[in-house]
C-alpha positions as CSV (number, residue, x, y, z in Angstrom):
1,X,145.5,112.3,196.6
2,X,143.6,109.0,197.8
3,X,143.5,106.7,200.5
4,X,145.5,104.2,201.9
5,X,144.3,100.8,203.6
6,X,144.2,102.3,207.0
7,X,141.8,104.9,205.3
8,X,144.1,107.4,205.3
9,X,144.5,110.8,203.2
10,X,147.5,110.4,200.9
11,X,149.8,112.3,198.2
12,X,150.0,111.3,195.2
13,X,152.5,112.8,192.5
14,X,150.0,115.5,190.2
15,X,150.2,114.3,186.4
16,X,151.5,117.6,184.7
17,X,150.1,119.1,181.9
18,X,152.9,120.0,179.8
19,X,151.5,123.2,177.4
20,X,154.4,125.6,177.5
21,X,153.6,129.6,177.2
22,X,155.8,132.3,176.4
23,X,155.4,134.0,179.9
24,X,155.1,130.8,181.9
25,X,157.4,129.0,180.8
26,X,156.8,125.8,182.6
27,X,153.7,124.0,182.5
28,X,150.8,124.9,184.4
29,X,150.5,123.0,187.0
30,X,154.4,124.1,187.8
31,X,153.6,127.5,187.7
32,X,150.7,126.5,190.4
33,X,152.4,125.1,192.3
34,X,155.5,127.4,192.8
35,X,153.4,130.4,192.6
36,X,155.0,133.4,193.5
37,X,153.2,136.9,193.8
38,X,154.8,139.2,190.7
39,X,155.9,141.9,192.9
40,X,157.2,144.0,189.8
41,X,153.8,143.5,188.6
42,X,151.3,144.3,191.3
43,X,153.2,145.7,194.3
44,X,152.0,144.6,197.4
45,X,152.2,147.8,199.6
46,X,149.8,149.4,196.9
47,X,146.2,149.3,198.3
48,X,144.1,146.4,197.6
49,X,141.9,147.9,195.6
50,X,144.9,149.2,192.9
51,X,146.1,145.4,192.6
52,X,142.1,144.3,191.8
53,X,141.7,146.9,189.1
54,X,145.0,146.7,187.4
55,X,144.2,142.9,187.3
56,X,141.0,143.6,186.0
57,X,142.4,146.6,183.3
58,X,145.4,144.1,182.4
59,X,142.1,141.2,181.7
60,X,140.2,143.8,180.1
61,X,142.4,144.9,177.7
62,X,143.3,141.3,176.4
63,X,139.2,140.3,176.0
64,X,139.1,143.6,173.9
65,X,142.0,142.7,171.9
66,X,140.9,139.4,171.8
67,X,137.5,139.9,170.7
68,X,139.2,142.7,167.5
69,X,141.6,140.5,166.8
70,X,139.6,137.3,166.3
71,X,136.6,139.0,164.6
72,X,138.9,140.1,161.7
73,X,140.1,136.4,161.7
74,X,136.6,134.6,161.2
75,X,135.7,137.6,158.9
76,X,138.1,136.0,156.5
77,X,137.4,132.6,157.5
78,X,134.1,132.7,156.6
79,X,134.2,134.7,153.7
80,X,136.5,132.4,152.7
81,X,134.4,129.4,153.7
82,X,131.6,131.2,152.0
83,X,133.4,130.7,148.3
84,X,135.0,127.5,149.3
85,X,131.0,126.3,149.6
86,X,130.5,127.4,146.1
87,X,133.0,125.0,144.5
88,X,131.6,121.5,146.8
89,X,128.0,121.8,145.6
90,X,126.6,119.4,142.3
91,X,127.0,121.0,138.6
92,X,123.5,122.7,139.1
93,X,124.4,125.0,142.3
94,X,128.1,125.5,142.6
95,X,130.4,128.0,140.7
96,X,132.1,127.6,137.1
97,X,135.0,129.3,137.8
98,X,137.6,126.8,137.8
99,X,135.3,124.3,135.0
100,X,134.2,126.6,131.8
101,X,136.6,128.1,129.7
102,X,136.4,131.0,126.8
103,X,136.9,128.3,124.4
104,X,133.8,126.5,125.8
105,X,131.5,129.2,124.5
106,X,130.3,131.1,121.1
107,X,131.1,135.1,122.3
108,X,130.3,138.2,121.0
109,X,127.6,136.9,118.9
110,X,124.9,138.8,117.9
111,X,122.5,136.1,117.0
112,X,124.5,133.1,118.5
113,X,124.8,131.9,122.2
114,X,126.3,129.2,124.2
115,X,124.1,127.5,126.8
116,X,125.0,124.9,129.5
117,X,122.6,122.2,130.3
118,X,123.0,119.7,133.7
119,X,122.2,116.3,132.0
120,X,121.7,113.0,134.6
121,X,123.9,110.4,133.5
122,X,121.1,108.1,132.5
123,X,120.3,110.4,130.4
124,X,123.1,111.2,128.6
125,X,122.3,109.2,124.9
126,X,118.6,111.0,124.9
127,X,120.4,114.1,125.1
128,X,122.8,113.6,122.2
129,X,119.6,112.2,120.3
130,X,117.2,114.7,121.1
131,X,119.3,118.3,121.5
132,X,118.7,119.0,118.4
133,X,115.5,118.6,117.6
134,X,114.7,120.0,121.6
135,X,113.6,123.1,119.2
136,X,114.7,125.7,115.9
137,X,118.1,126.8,115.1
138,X,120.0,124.7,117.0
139,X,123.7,124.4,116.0
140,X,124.0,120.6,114.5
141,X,126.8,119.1,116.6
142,X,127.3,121.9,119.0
143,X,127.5,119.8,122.7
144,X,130.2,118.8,124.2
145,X,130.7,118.1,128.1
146,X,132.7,119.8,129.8
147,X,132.4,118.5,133.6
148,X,131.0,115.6,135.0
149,X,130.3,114.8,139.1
150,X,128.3,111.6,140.3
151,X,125.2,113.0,139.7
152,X,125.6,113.9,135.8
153,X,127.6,116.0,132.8
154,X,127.7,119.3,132.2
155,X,127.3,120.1,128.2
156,X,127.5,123.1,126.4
157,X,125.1,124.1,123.4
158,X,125.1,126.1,120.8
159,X,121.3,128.0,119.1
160,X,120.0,130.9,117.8
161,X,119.7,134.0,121.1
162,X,115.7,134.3,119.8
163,X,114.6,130.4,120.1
164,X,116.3,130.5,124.0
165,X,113.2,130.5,125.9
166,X,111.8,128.2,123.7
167,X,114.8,125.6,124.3
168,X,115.0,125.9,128.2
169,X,111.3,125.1,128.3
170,X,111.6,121.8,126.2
171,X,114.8,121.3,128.0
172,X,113.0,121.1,131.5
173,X,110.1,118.8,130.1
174,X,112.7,116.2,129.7
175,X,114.7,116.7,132.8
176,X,117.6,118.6,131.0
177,X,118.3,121.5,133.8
178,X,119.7,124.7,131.7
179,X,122.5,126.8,134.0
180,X,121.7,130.6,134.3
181,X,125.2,131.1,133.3
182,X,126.6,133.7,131.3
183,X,130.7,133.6,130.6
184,X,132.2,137.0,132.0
185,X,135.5,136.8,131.4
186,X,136.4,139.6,134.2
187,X,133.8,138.5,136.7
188,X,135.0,134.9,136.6
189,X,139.1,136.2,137.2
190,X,137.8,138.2,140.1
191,X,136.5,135.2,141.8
192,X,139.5,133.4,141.5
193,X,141.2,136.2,142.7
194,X,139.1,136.6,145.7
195,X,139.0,133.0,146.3
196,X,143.0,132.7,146.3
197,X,143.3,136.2,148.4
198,X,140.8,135.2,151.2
199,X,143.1,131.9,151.4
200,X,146.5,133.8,152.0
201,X,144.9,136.2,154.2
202,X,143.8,133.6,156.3
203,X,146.8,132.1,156.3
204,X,148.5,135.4,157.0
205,X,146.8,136.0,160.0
206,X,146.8,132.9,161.5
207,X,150.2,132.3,162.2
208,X,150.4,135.9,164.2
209,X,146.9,135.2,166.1
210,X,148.5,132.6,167.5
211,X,151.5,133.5,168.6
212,X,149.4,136.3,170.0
213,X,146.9,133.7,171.7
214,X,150.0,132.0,173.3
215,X,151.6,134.8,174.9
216,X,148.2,136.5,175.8
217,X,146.6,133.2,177.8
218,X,150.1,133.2,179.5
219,X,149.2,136.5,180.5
220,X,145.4,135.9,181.5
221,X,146.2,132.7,183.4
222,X,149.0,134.8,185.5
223,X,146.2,137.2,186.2
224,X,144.1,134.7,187.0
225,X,145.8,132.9,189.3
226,X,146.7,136.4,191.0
227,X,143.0,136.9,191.6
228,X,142.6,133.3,193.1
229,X,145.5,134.6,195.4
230,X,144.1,138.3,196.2
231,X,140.4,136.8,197.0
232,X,142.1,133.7,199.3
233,X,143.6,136.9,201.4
234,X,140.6,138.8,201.2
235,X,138.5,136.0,202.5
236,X,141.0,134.8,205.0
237,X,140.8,138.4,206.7
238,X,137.4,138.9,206.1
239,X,136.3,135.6,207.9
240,X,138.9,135.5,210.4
241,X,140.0,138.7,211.2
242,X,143.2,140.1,212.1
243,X,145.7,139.8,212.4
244,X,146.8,137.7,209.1
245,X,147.5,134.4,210.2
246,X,146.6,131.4,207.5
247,X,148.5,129.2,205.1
248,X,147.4,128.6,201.8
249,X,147.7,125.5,200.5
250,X,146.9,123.3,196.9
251,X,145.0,120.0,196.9
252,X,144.5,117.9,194.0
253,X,142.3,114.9,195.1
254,X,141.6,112.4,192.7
255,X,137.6,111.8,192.1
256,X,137.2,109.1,194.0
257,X,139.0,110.9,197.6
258,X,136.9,114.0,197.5
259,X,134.3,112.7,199.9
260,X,137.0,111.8,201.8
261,X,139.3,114.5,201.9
262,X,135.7,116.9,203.2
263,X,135.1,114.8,205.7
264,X,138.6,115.1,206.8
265,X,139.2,118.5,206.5
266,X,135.8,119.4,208.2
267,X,137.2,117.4,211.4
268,X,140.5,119.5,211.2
269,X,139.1,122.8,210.4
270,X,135.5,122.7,212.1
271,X,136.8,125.0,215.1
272,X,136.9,127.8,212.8
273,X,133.5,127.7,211.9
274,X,131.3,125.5,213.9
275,X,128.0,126.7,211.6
276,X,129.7,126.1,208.7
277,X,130.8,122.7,210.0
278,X,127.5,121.9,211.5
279,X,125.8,122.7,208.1
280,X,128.7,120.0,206.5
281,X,127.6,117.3,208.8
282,X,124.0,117.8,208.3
283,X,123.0,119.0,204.8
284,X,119.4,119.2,205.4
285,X,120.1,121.9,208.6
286,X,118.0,125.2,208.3
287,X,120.5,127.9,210.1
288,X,118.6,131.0,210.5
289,X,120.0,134.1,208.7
290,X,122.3,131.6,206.9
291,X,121.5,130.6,202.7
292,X,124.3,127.8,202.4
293,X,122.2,125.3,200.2
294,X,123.0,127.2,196.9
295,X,127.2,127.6,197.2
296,X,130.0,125.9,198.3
297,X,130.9,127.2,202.1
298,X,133.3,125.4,204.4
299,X,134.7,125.8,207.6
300,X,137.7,127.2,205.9
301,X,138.3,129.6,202.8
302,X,137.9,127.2,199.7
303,X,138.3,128.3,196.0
304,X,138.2,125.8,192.6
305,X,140.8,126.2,190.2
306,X,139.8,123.7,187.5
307,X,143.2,123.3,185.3
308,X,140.9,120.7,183.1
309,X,139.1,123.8,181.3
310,X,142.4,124.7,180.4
311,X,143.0,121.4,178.3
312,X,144.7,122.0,174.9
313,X,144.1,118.6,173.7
């Protein structure tokens, strides 16, 4: 809707918004604007208050299965996140899993074990000078690295399980960081396990929540759009009286014709409600027994239905 040169209210074709639904069928604007009540549905000659609570059973009853359904969804998805986080991190925080191998370590040992040691990459020749000497019983020759990110290499060495302490101690003096790691054959297949079941879960579900998503906002937007009906009759009958006698009718100015379109409809309309009209023309009126500053209230029965919440995009 804008204005002509004569200043003039005009039509102007509504730009659809195409997001077809299973129980729509059509876009919504098209649904809109050839509403039709679902007489199947929510029979009319029913009382009032039946249609308002099996509208608000029918909206109910999808938030409850909403809230279930995606609970169990982003249970998943962040358990899944949760592991995912574990493999992104440097080679001092994140998980071996999918780096170290059995072949990597010295098992089963009784005097023997395999550590692993973060080593910056400046520092990688004073660590193949110095390992050895870093304290007693280290196995000649035993590094090797096994990983590498931009921050440094991941090496594996070999000493005696009673001069441990003392190696991680002269490790940290010279910026060598020694991983609490111990290979666990078992543990280390469960992760990946986990890891690669939380993935196909997810994936599992997805694809049914949202089909289900589809059909059910299909459902909550009939509903809602039933609501905006019921209250426009309510309202009409409630401010007007008996017996029924109003049209109901869709406007979709464009942001610039709003002021406009007010004025114009407060000029048509203001016979129905000369407070209400009065109050239009001068915002700042104080009407006795009347609290208008706080809501929208016109001459005539006016409800939003803002389609750009709706927005897919």
């Amino acid at each position: 809707m804008g204005e002509n040169e004569h200043g003039d209210i005009e039509i102007q074709p509504v730009q659809q918004q195409q997001i077809p639904y299973s129980r729509l069928k059509v876009d919504l604007i098209s649904y809109l604007t050839r509403f039709e009540w679902d007489m199947a549905k929510y029979p009319i000659k029913q009382p009032l208050k039946n249609i308002s609570e099996a509208l608000a059973k029918q909206v109910t009853q999808i938030e409850t299965d909403l809230k279930t359904r995606s609970a169990a969804y982003n249970n998943i998805k962040g358990n899944l996140q949760s592991l995912e986080k574990k493999t992104m991190g440097n080679l001092l925080t994140r998980t071996l899993a999918d780096i170290v191998h059995k072949d990597d370590f010295v098992l089963n040992s009784e005097y023997l074990i395999t550590l692993l040691v973060v080593v910056p990459k400046s520092s990688y020749i004073q660590w193949q000078k110095t390992y050895e000497s870093l304290s007693d019983m280290v196995v000649p020759r035993s590094t090797k690295m096994i990983a590498e990110d931009a921050e440094g290499g991941l090496f594996t060495v070999t000493l005696f399980r009673k001069v441990m302490d003392d190696f991680k101690a002269k490790a940290r003096e010279n910026r060598f960081m020694v991983r609490e790691f111990y290979f666990d054959e078992k543990e280390l297949k469960c992760e990946k396990e986990e890891l690669m079941k939380l993935a196909s879960d997810k994936k599992q579900q997805y694809g049914p929540l949202l089909r289900w998503l589809k059909v059910n906002f299909s459902e909550a937007f009939v509903a809602w759009i039933h609501v905006k009906a019921l209250r426009v009759f309510v309202e009409s009958v409630l401010r007007y009286g008996l017996p029924v006698n109003f049209q109901a009718m869709l406007l979709q100015p464009n942001r610039k014709s709003v002021k406009r379109l007010r004025e114009v409809l407060n000029v048509v309309f203001k016979h129905l409600d000369e407070v209400a009209a009065a109050s239009i023309m001068e915002p700042g009126m104080d009407i006795p027994g009347l609290q208008l500053s706080n809501q929208e209230y016109y001459p005539y029965v006016y409800f939003k239905i803002d389609l750009s919440l709706l927005d897919c995009s």
